[in-house]
TORKOL-4160 file (C-alpha; in steps of 0.2 Angstrom, whole numbers, padded with zeros to 4 digits, m for minus):
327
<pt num="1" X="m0102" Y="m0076" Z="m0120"/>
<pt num="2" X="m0094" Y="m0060" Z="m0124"/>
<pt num="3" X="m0110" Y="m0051" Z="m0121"/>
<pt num="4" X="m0112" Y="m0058" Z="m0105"/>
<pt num="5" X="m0093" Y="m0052" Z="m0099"/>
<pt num="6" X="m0097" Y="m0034" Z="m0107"/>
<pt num="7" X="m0111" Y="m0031" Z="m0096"/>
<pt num="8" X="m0104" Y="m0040" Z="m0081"/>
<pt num="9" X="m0088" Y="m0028" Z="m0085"/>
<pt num="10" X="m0103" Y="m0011" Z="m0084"/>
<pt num="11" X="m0110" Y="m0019" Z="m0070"/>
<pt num="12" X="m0096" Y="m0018" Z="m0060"/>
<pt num="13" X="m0091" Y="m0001" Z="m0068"/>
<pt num="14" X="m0108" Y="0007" Z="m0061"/>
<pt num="15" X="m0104" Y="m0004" Z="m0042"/>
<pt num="16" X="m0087" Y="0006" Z="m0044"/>
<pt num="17" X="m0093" Y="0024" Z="m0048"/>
<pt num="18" X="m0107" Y="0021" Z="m0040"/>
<pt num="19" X="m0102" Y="0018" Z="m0021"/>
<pt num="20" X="m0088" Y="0035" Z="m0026"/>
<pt num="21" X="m0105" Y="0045" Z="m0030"/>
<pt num="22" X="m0112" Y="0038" Z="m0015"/>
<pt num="23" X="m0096" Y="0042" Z="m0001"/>
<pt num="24" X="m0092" Y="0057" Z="m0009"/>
<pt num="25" X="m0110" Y="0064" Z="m0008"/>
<pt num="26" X="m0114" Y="0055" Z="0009"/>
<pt num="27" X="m0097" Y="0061" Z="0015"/>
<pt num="28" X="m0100" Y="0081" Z="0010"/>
<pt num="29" X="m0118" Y="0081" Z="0018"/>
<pt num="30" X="m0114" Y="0076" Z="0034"/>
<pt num="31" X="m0100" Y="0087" Z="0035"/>
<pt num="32" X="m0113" Y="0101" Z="0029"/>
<pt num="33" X="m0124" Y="0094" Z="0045"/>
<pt num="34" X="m0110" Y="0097" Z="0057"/>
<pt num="35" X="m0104" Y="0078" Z="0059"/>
<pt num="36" X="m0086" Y="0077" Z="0064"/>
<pt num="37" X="m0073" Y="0069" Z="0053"/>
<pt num="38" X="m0070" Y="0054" Z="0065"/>
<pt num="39" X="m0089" Y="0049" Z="0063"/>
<pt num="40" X="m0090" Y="0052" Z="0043"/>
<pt num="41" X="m0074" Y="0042" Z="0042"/>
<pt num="42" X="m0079" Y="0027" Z="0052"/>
<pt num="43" X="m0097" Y="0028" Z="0047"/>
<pt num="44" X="m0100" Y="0035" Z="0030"/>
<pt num="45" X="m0083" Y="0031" Z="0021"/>
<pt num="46" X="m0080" Y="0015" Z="0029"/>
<pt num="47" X="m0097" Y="0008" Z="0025"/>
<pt num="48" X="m0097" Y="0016" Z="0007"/>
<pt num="49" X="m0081" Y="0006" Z="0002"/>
<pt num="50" X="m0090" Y="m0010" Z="0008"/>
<pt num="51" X="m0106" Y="m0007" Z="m0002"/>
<pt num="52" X="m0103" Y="m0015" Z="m0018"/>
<pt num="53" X="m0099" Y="m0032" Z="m0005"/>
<pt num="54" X="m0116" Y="m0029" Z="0003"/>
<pt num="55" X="m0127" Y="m0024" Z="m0011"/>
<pt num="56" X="m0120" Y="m0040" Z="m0022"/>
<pt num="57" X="m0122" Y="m0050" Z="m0008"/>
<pt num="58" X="m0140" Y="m0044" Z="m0002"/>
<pt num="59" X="m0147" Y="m0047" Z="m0020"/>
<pt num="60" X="m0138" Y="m0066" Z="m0023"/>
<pt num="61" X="m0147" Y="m0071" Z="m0008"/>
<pt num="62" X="m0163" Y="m0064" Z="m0008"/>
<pt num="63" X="m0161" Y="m0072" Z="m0029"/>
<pt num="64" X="m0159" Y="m0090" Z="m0019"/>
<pt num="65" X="m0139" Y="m0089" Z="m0026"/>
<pt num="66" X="m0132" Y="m0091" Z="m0007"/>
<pt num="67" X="m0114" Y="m0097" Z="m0013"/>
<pt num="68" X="m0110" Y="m0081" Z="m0024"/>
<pt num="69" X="m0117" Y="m0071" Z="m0009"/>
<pt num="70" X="m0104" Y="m0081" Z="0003"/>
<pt num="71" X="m0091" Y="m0083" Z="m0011"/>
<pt num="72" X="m0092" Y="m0064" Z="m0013"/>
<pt num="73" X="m0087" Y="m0060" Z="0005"/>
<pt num="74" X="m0073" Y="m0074" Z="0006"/>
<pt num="75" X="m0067" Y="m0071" Z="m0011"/>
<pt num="76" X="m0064" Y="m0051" Z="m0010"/>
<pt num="77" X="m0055" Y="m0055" Z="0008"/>
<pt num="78" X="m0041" Y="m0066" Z="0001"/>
<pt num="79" X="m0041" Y="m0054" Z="m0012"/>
<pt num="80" X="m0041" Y="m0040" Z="m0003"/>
<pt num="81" X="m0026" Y="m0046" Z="0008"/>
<pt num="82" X="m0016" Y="m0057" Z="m0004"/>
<pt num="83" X="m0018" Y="m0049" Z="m0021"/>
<pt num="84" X="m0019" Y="m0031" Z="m0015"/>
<pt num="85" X="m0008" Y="m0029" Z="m0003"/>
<pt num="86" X="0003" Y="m0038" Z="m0012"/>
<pt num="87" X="0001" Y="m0027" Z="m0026"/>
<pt num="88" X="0003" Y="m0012" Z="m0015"/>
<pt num="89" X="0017" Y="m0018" Z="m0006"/>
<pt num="90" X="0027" Y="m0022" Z="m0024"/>
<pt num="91" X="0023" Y="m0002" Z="m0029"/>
<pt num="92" X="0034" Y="0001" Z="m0009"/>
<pt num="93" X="0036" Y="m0007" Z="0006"/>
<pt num="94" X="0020" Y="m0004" Z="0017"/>
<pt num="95" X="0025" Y="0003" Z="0035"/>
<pt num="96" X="0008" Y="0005" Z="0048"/>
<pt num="97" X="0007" Y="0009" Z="0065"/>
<pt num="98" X="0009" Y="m0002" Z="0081"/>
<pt num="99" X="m0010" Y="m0001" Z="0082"/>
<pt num="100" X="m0013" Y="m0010" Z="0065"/>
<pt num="101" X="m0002" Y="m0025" Z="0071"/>
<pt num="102" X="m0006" Y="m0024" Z="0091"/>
<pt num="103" X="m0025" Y="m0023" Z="0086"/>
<pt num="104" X="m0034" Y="m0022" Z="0070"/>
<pt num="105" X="m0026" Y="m0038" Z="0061"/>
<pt num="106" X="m0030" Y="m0048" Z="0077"/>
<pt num="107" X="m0048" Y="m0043" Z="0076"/>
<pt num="108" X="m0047" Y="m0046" Z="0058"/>
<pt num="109" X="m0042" Y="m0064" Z="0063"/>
<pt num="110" X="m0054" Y="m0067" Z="0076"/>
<pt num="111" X="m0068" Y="m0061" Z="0066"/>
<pt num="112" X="m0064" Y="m0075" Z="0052"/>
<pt num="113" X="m0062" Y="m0089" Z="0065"/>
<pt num="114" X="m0080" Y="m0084" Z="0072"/>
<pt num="115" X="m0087" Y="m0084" Z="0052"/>
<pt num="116" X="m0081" Y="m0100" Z="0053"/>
<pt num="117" X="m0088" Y="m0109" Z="0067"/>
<pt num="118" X="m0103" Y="m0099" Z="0062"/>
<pt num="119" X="m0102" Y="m0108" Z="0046"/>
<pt num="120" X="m0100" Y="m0126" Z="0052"/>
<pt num="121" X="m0118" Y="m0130" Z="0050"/>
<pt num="122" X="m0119" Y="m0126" Z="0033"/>
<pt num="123" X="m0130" Y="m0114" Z="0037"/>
<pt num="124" X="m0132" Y="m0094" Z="0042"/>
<pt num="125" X="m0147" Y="m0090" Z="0050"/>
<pt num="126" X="m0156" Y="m0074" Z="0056"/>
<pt num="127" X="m0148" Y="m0078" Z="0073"/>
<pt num="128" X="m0130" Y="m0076" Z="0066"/>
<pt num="129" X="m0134" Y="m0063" Z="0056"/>
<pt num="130" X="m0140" Y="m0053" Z="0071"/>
<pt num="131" X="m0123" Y="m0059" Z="0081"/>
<pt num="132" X="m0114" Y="m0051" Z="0067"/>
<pt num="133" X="m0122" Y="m0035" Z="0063"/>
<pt num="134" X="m0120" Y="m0032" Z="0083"/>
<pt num="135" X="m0103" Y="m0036" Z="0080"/>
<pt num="136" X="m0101" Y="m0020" Z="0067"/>
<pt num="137" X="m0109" Y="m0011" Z="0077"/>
<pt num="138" X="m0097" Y="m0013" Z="0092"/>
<pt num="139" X="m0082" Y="m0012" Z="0079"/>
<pt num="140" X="m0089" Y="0004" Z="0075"/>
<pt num="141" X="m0089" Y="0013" Z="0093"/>
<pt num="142" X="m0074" Y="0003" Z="0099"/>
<pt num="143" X="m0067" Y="0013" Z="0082"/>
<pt num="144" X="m0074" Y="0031" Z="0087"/>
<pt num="145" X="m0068" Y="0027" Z="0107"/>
<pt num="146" X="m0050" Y="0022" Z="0100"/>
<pt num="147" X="m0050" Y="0037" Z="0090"/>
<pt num="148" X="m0055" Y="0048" Z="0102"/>
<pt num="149" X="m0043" Y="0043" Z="0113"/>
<pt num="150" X="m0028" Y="0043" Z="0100"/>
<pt num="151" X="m0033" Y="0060" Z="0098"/>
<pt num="152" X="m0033" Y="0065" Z="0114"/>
<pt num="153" X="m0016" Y="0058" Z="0118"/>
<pt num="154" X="m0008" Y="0068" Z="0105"/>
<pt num="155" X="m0006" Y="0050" Z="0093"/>
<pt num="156" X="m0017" Y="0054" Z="0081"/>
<pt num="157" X="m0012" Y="0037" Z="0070"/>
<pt num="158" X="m0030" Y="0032" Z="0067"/>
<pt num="159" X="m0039" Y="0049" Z="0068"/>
<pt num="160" X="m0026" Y="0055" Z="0054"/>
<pt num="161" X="m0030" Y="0041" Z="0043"/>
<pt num="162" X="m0048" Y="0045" Z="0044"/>
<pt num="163" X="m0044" Y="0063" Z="0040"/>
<pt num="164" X="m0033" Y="0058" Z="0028"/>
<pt num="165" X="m0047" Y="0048" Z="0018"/>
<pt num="166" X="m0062" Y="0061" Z="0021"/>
<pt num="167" X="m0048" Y="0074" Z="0011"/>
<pt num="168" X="m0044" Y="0062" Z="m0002"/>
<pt num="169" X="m0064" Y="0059" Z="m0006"/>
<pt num="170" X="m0068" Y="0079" Z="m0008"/>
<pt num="171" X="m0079" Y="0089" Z="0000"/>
<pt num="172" X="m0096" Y="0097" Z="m0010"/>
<pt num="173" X="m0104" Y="0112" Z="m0005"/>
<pt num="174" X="m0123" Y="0112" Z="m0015"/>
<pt num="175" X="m0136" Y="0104" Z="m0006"/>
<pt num="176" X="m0143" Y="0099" Z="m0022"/>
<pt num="177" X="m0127" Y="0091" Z="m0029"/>
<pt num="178" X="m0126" Y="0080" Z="m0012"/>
<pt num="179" X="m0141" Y="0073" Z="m0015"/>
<pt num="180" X="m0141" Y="0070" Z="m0031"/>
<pt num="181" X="m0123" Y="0060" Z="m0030"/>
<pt num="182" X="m0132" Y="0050" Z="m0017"/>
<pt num="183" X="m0147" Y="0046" Z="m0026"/>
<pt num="184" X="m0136" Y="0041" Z="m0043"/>
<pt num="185" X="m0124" Y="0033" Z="m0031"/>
<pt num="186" X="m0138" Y="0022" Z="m0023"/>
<pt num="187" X="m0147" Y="0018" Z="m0042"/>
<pt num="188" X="m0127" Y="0013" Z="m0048"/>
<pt num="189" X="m0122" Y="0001" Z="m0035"/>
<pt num="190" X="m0143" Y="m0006" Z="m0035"/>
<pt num="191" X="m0140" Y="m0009" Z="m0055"/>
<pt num="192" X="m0123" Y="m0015" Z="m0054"/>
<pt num="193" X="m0128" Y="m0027" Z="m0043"/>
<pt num="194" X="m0143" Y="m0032" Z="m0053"/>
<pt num="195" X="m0133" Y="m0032" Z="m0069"/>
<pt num="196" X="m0118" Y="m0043" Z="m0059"/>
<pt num="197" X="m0129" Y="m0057" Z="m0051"/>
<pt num="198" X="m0137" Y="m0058" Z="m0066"/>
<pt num="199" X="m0122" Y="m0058" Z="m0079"/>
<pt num="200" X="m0112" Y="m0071" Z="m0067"/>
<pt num="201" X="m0126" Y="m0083" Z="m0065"/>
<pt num="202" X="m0127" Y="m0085" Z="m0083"/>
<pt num="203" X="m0110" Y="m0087" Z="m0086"/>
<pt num="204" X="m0107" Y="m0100" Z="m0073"/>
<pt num="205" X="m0123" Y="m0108" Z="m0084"/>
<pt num="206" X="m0111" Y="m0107" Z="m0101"/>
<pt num="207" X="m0095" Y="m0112" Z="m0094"/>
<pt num="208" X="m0104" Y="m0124" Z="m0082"/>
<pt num="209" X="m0096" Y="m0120" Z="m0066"/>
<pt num="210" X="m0103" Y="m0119" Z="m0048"/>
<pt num="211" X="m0109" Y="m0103" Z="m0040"/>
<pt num="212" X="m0095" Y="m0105" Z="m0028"/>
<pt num="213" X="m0082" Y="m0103" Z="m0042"/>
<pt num="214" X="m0092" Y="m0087" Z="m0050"/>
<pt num="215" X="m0091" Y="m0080" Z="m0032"/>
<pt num="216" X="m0074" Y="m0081" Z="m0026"/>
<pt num="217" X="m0067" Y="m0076" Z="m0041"/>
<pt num="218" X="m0076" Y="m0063" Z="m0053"/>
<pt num="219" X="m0088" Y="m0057" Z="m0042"/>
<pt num="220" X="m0077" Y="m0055" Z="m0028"/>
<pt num="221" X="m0063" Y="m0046" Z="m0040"/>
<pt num="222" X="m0075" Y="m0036" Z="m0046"/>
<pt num="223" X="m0083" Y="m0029" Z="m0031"/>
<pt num="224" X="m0065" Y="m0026" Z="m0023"/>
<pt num="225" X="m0061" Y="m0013" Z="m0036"/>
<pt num="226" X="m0063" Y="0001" Z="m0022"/>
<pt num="227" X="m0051" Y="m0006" Z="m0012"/>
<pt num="228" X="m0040" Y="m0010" Z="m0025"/>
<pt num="229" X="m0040" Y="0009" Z="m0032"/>
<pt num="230" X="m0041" Y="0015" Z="m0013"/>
<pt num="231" X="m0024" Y="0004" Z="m0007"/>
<pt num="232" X="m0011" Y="0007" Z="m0023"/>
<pt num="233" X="m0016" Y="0023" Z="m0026"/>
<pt num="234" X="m0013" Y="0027" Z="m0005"/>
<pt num="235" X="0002" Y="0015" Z="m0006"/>
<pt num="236" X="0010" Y="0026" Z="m0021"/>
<pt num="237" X="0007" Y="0042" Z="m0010"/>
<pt num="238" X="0017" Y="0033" Z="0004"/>
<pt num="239" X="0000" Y="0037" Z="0014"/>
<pt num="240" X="0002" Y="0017" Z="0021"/>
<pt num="241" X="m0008" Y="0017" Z="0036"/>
<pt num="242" X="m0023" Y="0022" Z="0024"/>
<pt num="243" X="m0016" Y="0008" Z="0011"/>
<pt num="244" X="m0016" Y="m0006" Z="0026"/>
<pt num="245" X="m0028" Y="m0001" Z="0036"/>
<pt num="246" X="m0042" Y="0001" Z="0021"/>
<pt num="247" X="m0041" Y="m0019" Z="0019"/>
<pt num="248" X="m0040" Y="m0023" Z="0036"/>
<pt num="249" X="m0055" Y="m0015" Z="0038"/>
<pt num="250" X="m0063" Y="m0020" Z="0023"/>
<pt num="251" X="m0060" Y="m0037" Z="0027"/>
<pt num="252" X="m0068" Y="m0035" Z="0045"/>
<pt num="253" X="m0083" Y="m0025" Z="0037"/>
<pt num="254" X="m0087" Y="m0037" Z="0025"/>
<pt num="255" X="m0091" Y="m0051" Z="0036"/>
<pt num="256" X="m0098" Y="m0043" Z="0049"/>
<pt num="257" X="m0111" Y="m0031" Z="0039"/>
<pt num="258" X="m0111" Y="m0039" Z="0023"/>
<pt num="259" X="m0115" Y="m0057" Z="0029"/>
<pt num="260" X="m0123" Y="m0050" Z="0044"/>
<pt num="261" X="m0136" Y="m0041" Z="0034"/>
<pt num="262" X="m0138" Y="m0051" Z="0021"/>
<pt num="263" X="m0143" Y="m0069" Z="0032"/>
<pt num="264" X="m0153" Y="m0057" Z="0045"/>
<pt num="265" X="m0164" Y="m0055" Z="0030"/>
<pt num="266" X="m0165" Y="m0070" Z="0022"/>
<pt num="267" X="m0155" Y="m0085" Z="0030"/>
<pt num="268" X="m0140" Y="m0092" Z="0018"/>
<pt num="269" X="m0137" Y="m0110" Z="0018"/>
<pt num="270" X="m0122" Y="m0117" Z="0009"/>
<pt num="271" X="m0127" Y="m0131" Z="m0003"/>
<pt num="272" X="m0118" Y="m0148" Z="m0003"/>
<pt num="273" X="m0112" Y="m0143" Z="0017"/>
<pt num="274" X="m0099" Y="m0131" Z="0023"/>
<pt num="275" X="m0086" Y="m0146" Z="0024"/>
<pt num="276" X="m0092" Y="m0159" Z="0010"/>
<pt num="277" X="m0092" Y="m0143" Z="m0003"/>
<pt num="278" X="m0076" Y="m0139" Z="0000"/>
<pt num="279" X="m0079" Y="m0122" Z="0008"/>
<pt num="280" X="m0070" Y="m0124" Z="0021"/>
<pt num="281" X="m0055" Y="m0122" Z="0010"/>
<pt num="282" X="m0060" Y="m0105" Z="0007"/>
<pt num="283" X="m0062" Y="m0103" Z="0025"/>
<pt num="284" X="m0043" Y="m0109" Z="0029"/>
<pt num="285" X="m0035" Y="m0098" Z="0013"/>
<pt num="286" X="m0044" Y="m0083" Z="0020"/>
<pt num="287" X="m0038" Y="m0085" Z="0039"/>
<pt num="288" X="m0020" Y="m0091" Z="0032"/>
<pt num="289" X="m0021" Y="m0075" Z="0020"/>
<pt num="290" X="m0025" Y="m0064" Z="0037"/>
<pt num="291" X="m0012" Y="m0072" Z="0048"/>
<pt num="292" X="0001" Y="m0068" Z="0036"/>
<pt num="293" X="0001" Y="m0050" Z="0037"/>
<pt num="294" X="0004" Y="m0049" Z="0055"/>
<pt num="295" X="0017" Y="m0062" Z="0054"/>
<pt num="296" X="0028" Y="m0050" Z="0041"/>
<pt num="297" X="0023" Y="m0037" Z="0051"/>
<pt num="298" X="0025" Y="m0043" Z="0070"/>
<pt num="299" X="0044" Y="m0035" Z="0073"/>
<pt num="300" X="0048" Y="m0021" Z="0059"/>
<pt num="301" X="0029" Y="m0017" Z="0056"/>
<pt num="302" X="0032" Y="m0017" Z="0037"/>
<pt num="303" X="0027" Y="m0028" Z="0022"/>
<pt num="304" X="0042" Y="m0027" Z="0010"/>
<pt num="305" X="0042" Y="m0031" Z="m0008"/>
<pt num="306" X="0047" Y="m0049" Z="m0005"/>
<pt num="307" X="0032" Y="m0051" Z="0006"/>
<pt num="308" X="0022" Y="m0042" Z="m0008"/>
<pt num="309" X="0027" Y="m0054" Z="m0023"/>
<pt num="310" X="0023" Y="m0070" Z="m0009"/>
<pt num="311" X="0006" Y="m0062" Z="m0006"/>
<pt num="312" X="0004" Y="m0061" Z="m0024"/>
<pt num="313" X="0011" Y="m0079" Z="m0028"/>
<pt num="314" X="m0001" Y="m0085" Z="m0018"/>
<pt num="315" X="m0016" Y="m0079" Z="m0023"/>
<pt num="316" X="m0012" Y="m0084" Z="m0041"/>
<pt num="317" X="m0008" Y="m0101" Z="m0033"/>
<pt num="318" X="m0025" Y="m0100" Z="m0025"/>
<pt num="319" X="m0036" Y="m0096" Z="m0041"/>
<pt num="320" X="m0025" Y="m0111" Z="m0049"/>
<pt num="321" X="m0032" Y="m0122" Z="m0037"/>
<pt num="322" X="m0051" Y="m0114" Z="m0037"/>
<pt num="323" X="m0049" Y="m0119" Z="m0058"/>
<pt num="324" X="m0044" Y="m0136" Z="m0056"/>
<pt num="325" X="m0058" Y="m0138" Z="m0045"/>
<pt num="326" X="m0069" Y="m0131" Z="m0057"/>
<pt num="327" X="m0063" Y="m0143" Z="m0070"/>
């Protein structure tokens, strides 16, 4: 058993340095190939924080493990919102723009209530994934338009978060250095997510829990370390647009192009049924976990420490209730 935690513990080492390799040397060549902040912001950095999500998820279902593929997703998006920003918010209160309240959450929201009634047949097929890739991919340019036309009007909220994030990453200037981050980033996160899958299944076979279980919990902690580092680091700086809006997006990303991707290319059923599993909890948790920050947020635009340590409480009241089911 202690084995098996050690190389689960290097396999999400290698998800976590390498999707850093991979932004950082992604990032630095398209800015070397002339590609404007806003783009390399909302294209290589934002996808690069949600690749070990997607690489985790691609490999548990082509593997035939379709619950720590779902799980994954779910699981990192209540823990993105109520452990992290929790978290954050306990280091400072976290203060975002209009935008982040008026908009992103919303979007957030709706995006889980469509996985949702995606979900209701226990099954997502080619046909949903496609639905859901075309949904990042609208994300995406409604993302770069917004930005645009922040910029343009002198507001500059989202463009200076994206600026901010492209600093913070670094910039490289050998060629050869880029590609060879890319290339160590891409065989990281590939073997990470090997070494993952592989180390989770077999615990769950040792403790004998279901895949569900080994999804929502350590796979999706461990594959949200990016975010984690990303938002209390940001949070710490006082940088708290970056610190919000980092989850919010995560969040959004890791449904639409992790489970997008992943059923387009093998469909993912959910063993047992969506409702009779007791997925659908998971579902609820995650929708009530997005609601919350726009309800703390709806009139000062800030989480304070008090929303924090409730954010916090209940994610630890959630993982109680995911181990008394696994009992």
């Amino acid at each position: 058993m202690i084995t098996l935690i050690f190389f689960c513990i290097i396999g999400f080492l290698l998800l976590y340095y390498g999707a850093e390799w991979l932004v950082k040397g992604s990032s630095s060549l398209a800015r070397s190939l002339g590609v404007t902040p806003v783009v390399i912001g909302l294209t290589v950095v934002a996808f690069g924080t949600s690749t070990p999500e997607f690489v985790v998820s691609l490999i548990s279902s082509i593997k035939g493990n379709s619950m720590i593929a779902v799980g994954n997703v779910i699981g990192s998006n209540i823990f993105n919102i109520s452990f992290i920003l929790g978290i954050s918010a306990l280091f400072r209160p976290l203060t975002s723009s209009r935008s982040v309240v008026k908009r992103d959450i919303p979007i957030m929201l709706g995006v889980s209530l469509f996985i949702l009634l995606l979900s209701l047949d226990s099954r997502l097929g080619r046909l949903e994934g496609a639905t859901l890739f075309a949904g990042i991919v609208l994300y995406t340019y409604f993302n770069y338009y917004m930005a645009k036309k922040e910029s343009r009007q002198g507001q500059g909220n989202f463009t200076g978060q994206l600026e901010s994030e492209k600093e913070e990453i670094g910039y490289i200037r050998s060629r050869s250095r880029q590609i060879v981050l890319i290339l160590a980033g891409l065989v990281g996160v590939i073997a990470g997510a090997q070494i993952v899958v592989d180390s989770a299944v077999k615990i769950m076979e040792v403790l004998g829990v279901s895949e569900k279980f080994i999804g929502l919990t350590i796979v999706a902690c461990g594959t949200s370390l990016p975010e984690l580092a990303t938002s209390v680091v940001a949070a710490i700086r006082k940088e708290m647009d970056i610190s919000i809006g980092n989850l919010v997006g995560s969040n959004v990303f890791n449904i639409l192009s992790v489970l997008g991707a992943a059923s387009l290319i093998r469909p993912i059923p959910i063993p047992g049924g969506f409702i009779e599993s007791g997925m659908i909890i998971d579902y609820m948790v995650m929708i009530f976990t997005s609601f919350l920050p726009w309800l703390f947020m709806r009139k000062g635009f800030t989480v304070n420490r008090g929303d924090g340590l409730l954010l916090v409480i209940i994610y630890f009241g959630y993982l109680a209730y995911l181990i008394i089911q696994a009992l």
